[in-house]
Backbone bond lengths (Angstrom), bond angles and torsions (degrees), N, CA, C in turn:
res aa  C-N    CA-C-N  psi(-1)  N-CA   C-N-CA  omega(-1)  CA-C   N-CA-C  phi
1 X - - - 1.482 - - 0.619 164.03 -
2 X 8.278 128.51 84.04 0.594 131.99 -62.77 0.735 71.38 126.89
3 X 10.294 101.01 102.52 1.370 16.78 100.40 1.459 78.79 -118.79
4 X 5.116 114.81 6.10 1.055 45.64 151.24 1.381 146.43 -18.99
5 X 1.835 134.49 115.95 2.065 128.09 -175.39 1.216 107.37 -66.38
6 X 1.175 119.33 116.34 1.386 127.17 126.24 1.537 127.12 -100.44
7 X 1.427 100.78 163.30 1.550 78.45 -174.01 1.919 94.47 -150.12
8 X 1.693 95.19 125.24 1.204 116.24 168.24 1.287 113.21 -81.53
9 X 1.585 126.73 114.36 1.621 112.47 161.12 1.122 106.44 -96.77
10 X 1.235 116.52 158.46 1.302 135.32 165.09 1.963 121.46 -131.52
11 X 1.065 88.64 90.45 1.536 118.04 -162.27 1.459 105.46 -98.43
12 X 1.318 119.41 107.15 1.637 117.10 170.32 1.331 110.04 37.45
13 X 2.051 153.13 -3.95 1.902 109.47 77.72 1.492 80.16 -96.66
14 X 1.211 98.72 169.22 1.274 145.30 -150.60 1.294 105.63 21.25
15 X 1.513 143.53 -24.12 1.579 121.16 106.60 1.174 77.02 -66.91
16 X 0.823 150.37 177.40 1.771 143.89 85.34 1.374 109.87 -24.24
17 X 1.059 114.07 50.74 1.573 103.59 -165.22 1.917 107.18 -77.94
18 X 0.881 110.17 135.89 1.597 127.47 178.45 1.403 121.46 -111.56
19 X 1.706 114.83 90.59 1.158 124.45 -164.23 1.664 106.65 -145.20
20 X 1.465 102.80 98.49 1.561 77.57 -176.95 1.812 98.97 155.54
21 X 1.331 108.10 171.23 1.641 98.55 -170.94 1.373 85.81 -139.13
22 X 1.650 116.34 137.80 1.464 112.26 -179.36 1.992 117.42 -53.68
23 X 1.096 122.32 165.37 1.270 118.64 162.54 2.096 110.95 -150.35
24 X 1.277 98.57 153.86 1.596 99.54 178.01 1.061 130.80 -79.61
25 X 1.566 108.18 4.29 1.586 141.00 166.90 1.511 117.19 -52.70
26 X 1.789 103.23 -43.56 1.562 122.26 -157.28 1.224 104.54 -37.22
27 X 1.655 135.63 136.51 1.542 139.56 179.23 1.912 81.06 -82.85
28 X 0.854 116.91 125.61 1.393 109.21 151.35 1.955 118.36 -101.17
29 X 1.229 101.53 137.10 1.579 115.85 179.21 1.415 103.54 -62.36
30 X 1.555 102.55 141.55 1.448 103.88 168.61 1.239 109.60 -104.39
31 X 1.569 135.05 147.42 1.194 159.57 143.80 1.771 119.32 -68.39
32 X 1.259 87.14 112.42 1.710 99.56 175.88 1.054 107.67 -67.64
33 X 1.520 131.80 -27.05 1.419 130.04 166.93 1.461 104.86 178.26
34 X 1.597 124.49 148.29 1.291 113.01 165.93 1.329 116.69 -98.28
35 X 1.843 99.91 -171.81 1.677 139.84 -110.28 1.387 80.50 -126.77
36 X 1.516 105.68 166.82 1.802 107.34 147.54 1.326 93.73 -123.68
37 X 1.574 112.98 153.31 1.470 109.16 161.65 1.873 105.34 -96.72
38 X 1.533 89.48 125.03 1.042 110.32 -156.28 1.690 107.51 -108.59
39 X 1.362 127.79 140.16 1.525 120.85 174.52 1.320 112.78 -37.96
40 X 1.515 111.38 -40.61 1.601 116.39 -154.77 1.317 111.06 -64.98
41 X 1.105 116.56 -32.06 1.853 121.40 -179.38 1.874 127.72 -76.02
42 X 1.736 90.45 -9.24 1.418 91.13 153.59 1.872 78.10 145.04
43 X 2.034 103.66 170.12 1.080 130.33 -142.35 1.520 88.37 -90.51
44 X 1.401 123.16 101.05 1.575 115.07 171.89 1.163 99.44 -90.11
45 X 1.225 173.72 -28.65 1.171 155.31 154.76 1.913 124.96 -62.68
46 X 1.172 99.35 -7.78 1.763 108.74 154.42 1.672 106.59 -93.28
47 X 1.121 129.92 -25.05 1.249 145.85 159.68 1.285 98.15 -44.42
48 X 1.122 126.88 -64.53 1.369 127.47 -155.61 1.776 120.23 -78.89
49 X 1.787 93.57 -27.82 1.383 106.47 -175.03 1.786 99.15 -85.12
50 X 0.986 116.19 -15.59 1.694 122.97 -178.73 1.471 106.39 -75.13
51 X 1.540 133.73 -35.36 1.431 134.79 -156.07 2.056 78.33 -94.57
52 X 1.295 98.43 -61.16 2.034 100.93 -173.95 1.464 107.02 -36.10
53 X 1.464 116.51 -46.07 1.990 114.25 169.66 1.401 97.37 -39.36
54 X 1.227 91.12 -94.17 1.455 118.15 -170.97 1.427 127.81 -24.48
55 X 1.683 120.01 -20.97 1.066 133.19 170.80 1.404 120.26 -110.17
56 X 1.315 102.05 18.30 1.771 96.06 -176.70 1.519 109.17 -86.80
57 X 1.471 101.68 172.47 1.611 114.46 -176.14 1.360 111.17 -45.70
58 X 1.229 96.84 -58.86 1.490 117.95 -166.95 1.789 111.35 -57.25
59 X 0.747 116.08 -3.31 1.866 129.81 -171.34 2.001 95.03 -106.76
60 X 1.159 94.82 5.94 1.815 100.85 -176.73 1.516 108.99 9.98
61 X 1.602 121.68 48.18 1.451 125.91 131.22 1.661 93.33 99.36
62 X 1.087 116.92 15.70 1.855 141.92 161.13 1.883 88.22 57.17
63 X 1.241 138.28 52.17 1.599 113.82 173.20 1.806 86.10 -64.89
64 X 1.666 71.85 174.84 1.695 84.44 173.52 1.245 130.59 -96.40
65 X 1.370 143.27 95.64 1.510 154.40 -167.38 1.205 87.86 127.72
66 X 1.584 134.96 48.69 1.391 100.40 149.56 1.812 93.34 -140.73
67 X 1.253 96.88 -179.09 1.519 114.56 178.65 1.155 113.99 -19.25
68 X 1.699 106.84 -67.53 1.284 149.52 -158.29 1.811 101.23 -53.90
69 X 1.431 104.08 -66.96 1.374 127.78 162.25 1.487 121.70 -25.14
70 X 1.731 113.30 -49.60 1.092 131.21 -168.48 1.682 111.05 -91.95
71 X 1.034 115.46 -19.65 1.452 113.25 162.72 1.314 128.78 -78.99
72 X 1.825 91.79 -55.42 2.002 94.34 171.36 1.476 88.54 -58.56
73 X 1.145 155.78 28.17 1.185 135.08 158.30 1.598 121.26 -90.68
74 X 1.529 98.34 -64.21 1.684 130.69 158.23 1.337 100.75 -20.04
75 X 1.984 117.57 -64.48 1.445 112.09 -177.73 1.425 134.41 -83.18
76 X 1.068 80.46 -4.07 2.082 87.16 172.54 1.759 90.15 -86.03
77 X 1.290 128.50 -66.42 1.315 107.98 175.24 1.324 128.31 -40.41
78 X 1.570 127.14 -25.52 1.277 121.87 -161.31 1.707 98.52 -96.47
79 X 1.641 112.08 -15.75 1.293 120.57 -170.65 1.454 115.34 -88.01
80 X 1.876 105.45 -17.86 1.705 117.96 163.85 1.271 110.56 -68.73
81 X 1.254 112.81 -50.56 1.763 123.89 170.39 1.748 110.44 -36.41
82 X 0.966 97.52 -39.25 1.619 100.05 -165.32 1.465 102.04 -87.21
83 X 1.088 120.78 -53.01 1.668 127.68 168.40 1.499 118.25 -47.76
84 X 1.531 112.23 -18.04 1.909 117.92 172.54 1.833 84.99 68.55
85 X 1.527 112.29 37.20 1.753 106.98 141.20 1.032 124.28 -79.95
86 X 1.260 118.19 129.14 1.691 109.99 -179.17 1.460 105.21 -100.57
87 X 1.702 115.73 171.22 1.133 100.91 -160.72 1.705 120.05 -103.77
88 X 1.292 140.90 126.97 1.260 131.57 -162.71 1.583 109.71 -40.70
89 X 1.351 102.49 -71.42 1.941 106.81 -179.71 1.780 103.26 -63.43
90 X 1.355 90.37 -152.49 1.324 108.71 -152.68 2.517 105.14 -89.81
91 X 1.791 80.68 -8.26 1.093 103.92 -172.12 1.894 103.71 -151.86
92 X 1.338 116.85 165.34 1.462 112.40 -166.35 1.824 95.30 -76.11
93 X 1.145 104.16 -21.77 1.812 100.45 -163.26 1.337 112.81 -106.83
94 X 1.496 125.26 150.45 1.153 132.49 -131.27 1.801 80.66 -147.20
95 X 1.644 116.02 64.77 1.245 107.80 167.01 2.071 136.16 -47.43
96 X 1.411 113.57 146.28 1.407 109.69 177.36 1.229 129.70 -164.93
97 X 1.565 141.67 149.64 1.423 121.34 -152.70 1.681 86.08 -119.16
98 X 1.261 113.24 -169.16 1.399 120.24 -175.96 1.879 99.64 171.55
99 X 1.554 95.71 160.59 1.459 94.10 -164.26 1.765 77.05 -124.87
100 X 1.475 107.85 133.58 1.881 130.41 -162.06 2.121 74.17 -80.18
101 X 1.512 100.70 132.25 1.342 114.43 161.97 1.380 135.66 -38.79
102 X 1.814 107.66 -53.56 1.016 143.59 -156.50 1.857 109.67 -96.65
103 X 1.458 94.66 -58.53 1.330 104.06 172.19 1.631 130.72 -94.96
104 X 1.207 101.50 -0.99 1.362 109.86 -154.81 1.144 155.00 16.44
105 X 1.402 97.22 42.96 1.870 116.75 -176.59 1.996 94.35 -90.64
106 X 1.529 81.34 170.87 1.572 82.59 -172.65 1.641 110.75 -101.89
107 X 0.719 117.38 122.03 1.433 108.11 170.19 1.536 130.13 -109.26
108 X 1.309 128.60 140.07 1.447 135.33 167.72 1.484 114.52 -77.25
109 X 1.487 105.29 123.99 1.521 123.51 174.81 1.423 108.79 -123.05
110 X 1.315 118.71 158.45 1.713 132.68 165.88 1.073 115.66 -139.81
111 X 1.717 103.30 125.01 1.681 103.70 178.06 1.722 91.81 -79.89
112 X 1.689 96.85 164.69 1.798 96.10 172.77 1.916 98.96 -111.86
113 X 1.213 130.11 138.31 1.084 121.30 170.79 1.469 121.13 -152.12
114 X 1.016 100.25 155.02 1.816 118.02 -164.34 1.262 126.03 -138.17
115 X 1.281 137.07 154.21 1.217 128.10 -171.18 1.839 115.63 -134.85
116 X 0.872 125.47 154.71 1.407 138.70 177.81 1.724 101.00 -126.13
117 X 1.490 108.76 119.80 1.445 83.23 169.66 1.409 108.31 -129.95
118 X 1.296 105.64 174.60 1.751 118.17 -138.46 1.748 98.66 -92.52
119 X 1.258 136.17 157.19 1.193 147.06 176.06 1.262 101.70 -71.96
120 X 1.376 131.79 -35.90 1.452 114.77 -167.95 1.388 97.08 -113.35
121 X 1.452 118.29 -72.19 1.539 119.88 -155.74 1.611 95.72 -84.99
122 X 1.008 106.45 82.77 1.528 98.81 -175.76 1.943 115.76 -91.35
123 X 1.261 113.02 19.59 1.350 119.79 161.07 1.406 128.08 -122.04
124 X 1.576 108.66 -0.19 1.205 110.01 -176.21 1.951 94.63 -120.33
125 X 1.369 91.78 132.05 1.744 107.38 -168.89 1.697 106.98 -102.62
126 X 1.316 106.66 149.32 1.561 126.99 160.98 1.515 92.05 -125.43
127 X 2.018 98.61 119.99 1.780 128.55 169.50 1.618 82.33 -85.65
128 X 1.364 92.08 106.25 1.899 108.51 148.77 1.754 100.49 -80.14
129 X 1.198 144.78 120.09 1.498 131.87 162.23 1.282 111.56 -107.37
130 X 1.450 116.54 -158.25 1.429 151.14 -161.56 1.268 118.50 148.99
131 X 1.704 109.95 158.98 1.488 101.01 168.03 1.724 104.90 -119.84
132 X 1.189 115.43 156.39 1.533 129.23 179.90 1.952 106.72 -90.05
133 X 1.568 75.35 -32.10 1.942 69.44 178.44 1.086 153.28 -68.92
134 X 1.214 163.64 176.03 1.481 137.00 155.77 1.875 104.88 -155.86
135 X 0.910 106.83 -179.36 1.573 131.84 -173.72 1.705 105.31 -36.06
136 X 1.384 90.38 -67.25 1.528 101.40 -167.44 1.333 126.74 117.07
137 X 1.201 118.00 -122.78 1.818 132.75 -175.53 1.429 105.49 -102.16
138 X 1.192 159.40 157.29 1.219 147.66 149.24 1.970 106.11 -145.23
139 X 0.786 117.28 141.07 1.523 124.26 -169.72 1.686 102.30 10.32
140 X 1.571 108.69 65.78 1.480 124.10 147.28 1.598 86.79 74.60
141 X 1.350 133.54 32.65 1.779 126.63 173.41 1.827 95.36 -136.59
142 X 1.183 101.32 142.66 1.534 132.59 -166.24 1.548 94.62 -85.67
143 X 1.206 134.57 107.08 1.343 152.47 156.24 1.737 107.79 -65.49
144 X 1.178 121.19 71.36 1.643 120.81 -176.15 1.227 116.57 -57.93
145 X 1.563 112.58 -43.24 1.403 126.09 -176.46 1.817 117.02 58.73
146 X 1.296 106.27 38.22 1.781 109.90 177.11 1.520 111.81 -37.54
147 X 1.565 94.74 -44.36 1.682 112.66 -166.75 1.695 108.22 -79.00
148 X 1.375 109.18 -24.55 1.417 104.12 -158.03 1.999 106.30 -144.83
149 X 0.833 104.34 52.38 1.665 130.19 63.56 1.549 107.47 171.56
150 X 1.321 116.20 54.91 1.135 124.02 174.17 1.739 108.36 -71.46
151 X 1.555 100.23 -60.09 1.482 115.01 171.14 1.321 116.31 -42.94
152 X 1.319 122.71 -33.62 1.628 127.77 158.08 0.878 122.82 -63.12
153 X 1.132 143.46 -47.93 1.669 160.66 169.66 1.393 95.53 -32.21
154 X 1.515 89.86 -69.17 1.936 106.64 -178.97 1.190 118.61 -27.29
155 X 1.335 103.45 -79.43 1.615 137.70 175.35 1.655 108.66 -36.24
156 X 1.509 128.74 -53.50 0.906 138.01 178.39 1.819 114.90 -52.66
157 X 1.380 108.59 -61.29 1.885 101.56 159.93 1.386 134.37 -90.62
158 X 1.731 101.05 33.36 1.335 108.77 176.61 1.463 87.12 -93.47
159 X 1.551 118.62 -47.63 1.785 125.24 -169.19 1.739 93.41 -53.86
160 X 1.430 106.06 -80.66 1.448 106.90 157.86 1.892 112.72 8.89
161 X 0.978 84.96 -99.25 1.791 93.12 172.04 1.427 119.44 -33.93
162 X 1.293 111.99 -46.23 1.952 119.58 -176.09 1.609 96.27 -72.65
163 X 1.495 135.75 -50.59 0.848 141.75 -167.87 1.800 109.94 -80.75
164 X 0.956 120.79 -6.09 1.652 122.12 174.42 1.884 87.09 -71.86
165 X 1.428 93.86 -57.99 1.545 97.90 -151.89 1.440 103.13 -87.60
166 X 1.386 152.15 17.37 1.033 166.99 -25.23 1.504 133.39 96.07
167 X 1.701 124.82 -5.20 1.191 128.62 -160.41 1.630 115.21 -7.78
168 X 0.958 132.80 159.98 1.871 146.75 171.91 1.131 100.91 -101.73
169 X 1.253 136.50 161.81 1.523 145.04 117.77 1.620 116.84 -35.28
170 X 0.890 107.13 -54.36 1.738 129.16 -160.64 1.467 92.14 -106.27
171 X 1.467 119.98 134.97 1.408 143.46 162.55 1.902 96.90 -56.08
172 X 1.268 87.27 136.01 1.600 98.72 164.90 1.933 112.45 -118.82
173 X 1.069 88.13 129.03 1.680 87.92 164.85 2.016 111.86 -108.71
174 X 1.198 97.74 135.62 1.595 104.53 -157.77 1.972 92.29 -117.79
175 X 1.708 92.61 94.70 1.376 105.90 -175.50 1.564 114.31 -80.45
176 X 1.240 117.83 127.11 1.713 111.83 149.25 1.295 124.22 -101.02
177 X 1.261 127.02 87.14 1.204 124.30 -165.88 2.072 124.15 -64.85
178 X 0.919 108.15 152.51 1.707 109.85 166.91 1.390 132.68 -92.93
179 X 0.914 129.33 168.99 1.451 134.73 174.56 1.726 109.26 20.25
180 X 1.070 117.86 66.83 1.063 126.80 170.63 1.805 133.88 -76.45
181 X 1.472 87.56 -45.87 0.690 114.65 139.24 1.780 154.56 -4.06
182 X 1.487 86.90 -63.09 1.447 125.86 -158.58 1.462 102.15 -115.09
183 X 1.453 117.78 12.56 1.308 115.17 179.46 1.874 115.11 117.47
184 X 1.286 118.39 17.76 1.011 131.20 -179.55 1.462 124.67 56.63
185 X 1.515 113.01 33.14 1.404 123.80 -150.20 1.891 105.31 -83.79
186 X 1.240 115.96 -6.65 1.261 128.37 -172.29 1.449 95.41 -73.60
187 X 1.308 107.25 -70.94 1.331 141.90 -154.14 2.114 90.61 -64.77
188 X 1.231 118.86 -62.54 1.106 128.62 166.99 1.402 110.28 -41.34
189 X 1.234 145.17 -67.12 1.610 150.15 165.31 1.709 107.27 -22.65
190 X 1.100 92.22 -54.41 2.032 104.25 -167.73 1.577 100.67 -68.63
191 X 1.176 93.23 -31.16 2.199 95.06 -176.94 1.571 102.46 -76.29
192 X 1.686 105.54 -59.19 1.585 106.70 -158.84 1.630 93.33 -76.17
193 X 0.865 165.96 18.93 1.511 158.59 173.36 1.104 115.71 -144.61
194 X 1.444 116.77 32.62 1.360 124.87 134.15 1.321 113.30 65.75
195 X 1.799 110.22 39.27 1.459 103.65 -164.24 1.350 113.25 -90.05
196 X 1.029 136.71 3.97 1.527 153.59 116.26 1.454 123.34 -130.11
197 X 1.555 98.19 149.38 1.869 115.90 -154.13 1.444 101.60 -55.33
198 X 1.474 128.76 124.29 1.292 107.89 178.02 1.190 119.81 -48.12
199 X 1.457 134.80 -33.78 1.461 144.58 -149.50 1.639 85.75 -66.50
200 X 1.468 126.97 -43.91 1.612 135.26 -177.15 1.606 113.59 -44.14
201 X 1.531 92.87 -41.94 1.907 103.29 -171.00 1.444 118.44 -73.83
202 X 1.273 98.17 121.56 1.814 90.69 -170.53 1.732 88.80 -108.62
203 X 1.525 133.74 -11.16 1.364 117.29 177.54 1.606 132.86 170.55
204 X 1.270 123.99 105.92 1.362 144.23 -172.13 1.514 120.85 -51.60
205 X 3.249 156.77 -175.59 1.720 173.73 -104.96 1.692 104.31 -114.72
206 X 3.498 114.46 165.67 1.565 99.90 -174.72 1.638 123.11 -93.11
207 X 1.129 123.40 62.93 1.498 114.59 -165.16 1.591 82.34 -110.21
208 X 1.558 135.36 96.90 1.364 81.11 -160.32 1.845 120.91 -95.53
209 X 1.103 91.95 112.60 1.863 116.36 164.05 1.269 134.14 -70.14
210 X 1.113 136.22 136.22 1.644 126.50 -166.45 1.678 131.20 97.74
211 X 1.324 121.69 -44.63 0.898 104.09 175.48 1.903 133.25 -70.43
212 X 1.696 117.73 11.47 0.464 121.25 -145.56 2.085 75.48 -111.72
213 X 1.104 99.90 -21.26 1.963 116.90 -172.27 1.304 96.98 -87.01
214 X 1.600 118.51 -45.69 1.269 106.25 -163.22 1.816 116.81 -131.93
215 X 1.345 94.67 79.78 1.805 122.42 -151.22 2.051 92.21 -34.85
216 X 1.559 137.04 -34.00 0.819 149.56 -145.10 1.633 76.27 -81.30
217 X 1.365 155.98 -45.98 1.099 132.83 -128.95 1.784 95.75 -103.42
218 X 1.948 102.84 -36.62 1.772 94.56 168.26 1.294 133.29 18.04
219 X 1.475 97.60 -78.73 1.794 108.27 -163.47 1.501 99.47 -54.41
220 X 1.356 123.90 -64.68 1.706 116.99 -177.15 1.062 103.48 -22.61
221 X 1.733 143.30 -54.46 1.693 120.52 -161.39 1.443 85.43 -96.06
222 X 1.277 151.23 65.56 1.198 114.80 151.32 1.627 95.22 -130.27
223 X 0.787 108.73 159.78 1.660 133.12 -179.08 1.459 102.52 62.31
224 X 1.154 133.60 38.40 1.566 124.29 -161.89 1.229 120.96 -83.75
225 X 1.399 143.74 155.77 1.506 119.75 -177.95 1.329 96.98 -117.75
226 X 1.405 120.63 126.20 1.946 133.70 -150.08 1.890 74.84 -111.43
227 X 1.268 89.44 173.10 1.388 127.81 150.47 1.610 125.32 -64.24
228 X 1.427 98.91 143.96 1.693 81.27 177.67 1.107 122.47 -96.16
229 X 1.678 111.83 151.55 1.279 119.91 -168.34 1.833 116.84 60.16
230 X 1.452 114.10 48.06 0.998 125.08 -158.84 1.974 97.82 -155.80
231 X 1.353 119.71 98.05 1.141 126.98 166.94 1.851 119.89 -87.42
232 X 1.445 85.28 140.57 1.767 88.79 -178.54 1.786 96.00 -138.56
233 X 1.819 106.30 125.01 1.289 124.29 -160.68 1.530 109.80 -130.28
234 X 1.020 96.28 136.34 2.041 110.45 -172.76 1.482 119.37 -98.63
235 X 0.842 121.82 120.10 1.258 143.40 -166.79 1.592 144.48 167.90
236 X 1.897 113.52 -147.79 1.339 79.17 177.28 1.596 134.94 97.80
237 X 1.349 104.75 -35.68 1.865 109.12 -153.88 1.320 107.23 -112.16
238 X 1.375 119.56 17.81 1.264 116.95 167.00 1.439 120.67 92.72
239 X 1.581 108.63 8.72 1.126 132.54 179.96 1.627 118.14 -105.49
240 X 1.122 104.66 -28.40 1.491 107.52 -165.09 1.928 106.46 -119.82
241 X 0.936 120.57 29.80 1.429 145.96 156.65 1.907 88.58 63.69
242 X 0.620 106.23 58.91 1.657 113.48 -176.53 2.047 100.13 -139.58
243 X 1.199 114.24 149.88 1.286 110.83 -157.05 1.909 102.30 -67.17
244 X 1.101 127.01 149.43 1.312 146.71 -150.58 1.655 98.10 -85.82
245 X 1.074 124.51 142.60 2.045 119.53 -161.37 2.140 71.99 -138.28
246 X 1.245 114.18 -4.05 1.845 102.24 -168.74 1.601 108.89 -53.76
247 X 1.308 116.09 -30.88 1.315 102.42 -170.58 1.415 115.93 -129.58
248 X 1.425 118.19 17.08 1.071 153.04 -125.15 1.977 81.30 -98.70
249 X 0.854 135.25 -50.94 1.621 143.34 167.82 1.393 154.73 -133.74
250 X 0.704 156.74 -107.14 1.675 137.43 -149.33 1.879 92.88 -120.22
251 X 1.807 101.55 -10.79 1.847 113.67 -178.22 1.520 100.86 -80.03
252 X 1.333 112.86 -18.26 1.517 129.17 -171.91 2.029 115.34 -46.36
253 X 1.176 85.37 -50.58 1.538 114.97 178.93 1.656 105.34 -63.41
254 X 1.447 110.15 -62.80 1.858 127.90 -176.13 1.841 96.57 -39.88
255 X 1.971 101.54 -57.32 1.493 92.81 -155.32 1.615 112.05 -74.58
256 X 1.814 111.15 -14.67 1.397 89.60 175.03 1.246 123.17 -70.50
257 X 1.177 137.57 -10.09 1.295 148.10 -174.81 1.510 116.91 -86.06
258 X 1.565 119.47 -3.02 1.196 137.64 -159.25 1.566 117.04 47.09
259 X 1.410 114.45 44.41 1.344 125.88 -175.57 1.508 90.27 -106.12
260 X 1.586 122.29 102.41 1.777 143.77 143.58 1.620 103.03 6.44
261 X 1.139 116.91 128.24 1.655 108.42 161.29 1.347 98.08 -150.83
262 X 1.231 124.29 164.90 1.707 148.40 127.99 1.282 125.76 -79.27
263 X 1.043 131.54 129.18 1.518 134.72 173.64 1.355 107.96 -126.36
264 X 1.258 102.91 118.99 1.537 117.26 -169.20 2.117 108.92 -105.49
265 X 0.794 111.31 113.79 1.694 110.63 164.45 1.324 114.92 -156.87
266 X 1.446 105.92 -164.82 1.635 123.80 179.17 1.626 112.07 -122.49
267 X 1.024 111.23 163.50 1.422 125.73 -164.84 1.698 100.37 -76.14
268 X 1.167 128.67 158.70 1.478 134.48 -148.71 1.800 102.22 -83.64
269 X 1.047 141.07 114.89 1.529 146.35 173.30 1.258 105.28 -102.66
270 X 1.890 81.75 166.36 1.513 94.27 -171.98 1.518 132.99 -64.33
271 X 1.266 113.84 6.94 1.781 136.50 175.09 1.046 120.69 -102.43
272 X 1.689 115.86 -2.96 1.370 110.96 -173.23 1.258 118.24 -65.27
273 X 1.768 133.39 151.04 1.352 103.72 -172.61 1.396 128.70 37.63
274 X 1.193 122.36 31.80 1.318 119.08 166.31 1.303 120.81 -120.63
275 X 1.664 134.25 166.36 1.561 104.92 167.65 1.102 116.15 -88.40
276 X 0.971 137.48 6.36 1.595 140.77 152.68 1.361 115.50 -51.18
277 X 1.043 112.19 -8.64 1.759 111.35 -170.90 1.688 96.71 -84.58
278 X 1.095 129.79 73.22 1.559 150.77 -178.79 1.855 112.34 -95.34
279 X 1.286 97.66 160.92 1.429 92.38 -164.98 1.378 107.51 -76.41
280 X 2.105 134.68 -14.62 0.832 122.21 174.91 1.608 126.34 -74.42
281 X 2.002 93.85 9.54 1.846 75.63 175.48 1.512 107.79 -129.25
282 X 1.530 101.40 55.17 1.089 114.37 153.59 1.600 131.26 -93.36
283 X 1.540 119.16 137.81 1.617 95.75 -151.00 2.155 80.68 -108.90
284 X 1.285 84.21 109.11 1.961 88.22 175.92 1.349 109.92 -39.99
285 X 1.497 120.17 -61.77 1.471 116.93 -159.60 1.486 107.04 -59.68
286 X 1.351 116.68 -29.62 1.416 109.50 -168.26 1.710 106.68 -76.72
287 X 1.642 109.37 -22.15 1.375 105.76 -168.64 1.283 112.17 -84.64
288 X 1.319 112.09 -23.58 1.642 126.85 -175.37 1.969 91.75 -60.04
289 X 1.370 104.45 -60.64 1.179 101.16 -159.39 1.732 120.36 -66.95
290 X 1.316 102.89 -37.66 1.628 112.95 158.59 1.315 118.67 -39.40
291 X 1.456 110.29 -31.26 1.727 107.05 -172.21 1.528 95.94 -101.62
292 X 1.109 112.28 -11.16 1.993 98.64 171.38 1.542 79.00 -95.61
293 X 1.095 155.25 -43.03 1.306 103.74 -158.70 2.058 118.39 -87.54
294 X 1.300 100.15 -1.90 1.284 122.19 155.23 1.752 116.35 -47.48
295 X 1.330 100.82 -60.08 1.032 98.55 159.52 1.698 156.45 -70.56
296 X 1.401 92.98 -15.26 1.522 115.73 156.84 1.293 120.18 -81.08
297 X 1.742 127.45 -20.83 1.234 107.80 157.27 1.417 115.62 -94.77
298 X 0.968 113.10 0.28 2.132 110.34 160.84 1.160 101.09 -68.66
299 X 1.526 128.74 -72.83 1.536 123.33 -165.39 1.773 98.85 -36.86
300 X 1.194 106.10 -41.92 2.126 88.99 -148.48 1.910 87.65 -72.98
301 X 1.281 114.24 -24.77 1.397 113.36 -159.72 1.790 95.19 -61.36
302 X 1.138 102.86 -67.82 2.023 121.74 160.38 1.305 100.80 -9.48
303 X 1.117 134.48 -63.22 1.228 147.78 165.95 1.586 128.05 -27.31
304 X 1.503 102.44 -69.21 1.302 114.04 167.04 1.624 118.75 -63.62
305 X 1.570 118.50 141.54 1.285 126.29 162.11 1.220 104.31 -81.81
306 X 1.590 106.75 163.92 1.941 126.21 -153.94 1.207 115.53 -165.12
């Protein structure tokens, strides 16, 4: 659990993305004091029933060009609808072709995207992302991907939700990215085709990554008020000799362009890429609180000029 661009990913959290091996290095963020996660900031138990869709059998592990793909698609659109997201383009989906690395067939992907826009800076955007996609089938086993990146998906129109009722300063665009997977080709489409002016993007997903690249983003973790019993740690970026999360997802695309991001996740578990990664081993309390504290570093970002 990734427009002026910035770009928030939210990778396995926001994705939640899980990439990475702990180290005793970790900067951990300090908290001026904590939070409660509270109903009011959005529906964690519709949260929860949104990642369980999204991860069922029957969605055969969402690759991209298949069935599976095309539904978690249908419902993330039908789930913007319901949230009163409107849609950035002219339509919620952000069609695109791509030639598969490995196999080289072509396949059709769609990012889904939406926008919230901000009371004040209403031309300069923060990309909240995620990806909808995942692996798929692999020797006859169901790749669910709860963690990666269903739980992002989630997470992504839960903020959505806080931020309807919540106005911004700053326009948000609320990305679902495609084939991510598959080479980050979603995320790549929205950068190289200019689907808003970079000069617009003030910032790009919770692992949190970046501020250590892009000294301007700092202030967001500082003084923050977390959750309790809930740590949030910086690193990651290729700075602190710990394995590199820089290009690691859909923010991959934002930073070559020198477009600002955060990358928010968790350290790599035993489900990663696995088909075990099922919706029962998702731990709610921890996700509820990841997405408020997601949201405490948006508010301070809102804050800052860009």
């Amino acid at each position: 659990m990734k427009l002026k661009l910035y770009c928030l990913v939210l990778i396995a959290l926001l994705t939640f993305s899980c990439k990475g091996q702990t180290s005793e290095t970790t900067q951990e963020v300090e908290a001026t004091k904590t939070i409660e996660t509270t109903a009011e900031l959005f529906d964690a138990d519709a949260m929860l029933e949104r990642v369980k869709f999204l991860s069922l059998d029957s969605l055969e592990g969402r690759q991209t060009g298949t069935k599976g793909n095309l539904i978690a698609r249908e419902y993330v659109i039908n789930q913007f609808k319901k949230y009163g997201i409107s849609p950035l383009l002219d339509g919620y989906t952000q069609p695109f072709s791509f030639e598969g690395h490995r196999d080289k067939k072509t396949y059709e992907g769609a990012n889904v995207l939406g926008v919230i826009k901000g009371t004040e800076h209403t031309e300069k955007y923060i990309v909240i992302s995620a990806h909808y996609d995942h692996v798929g089938v692999r020797d006859g086993k169901v790749y669910n991907g709860a963690d990666d990146d269903a739980s992002g998906t989630s997470a992504i129109i839960a903020i959505a939700e806080y931020f309807k009722n919540n106005p911004p300063k700053h326009s948000i665009v609320i990305a679902a990215f495609d084939a991510e997977e598959m080479g980050l080709q979603g995320a790549s489409h929205f950068v190289k085709t200019n689907t808003l002016p970079k000069e617009q993007i003030a910032l790009n997903e919770l692992y949190v990554v970046g501020t250590n690249l892009y000294k301007q983003l700092q202030p967001a973790i500082e003084g923050l008020e977390l959750p309790e019993d809930f740590k949030l740690s910086v690193g990651h970026d290729g700075l602190d000799g710990k394995q590199s999360w820089v290009f690691s997802s859909d923010h991959g695309p934002f930073h070559r362009e020198e477009i600002p991001f955060l990358y928010f996740g968790v350290e790599d578990h035993k489900d990663y890429h696995k088909p075990t990664d099922d919706f029962e081993s998702i731990q709610p309390k921890f996700y509820a609180k990841a997405v408020t504290a997601v949201i405490a570093v948006f508010e301070k970002l809102d804050e800052m000029s860009f």
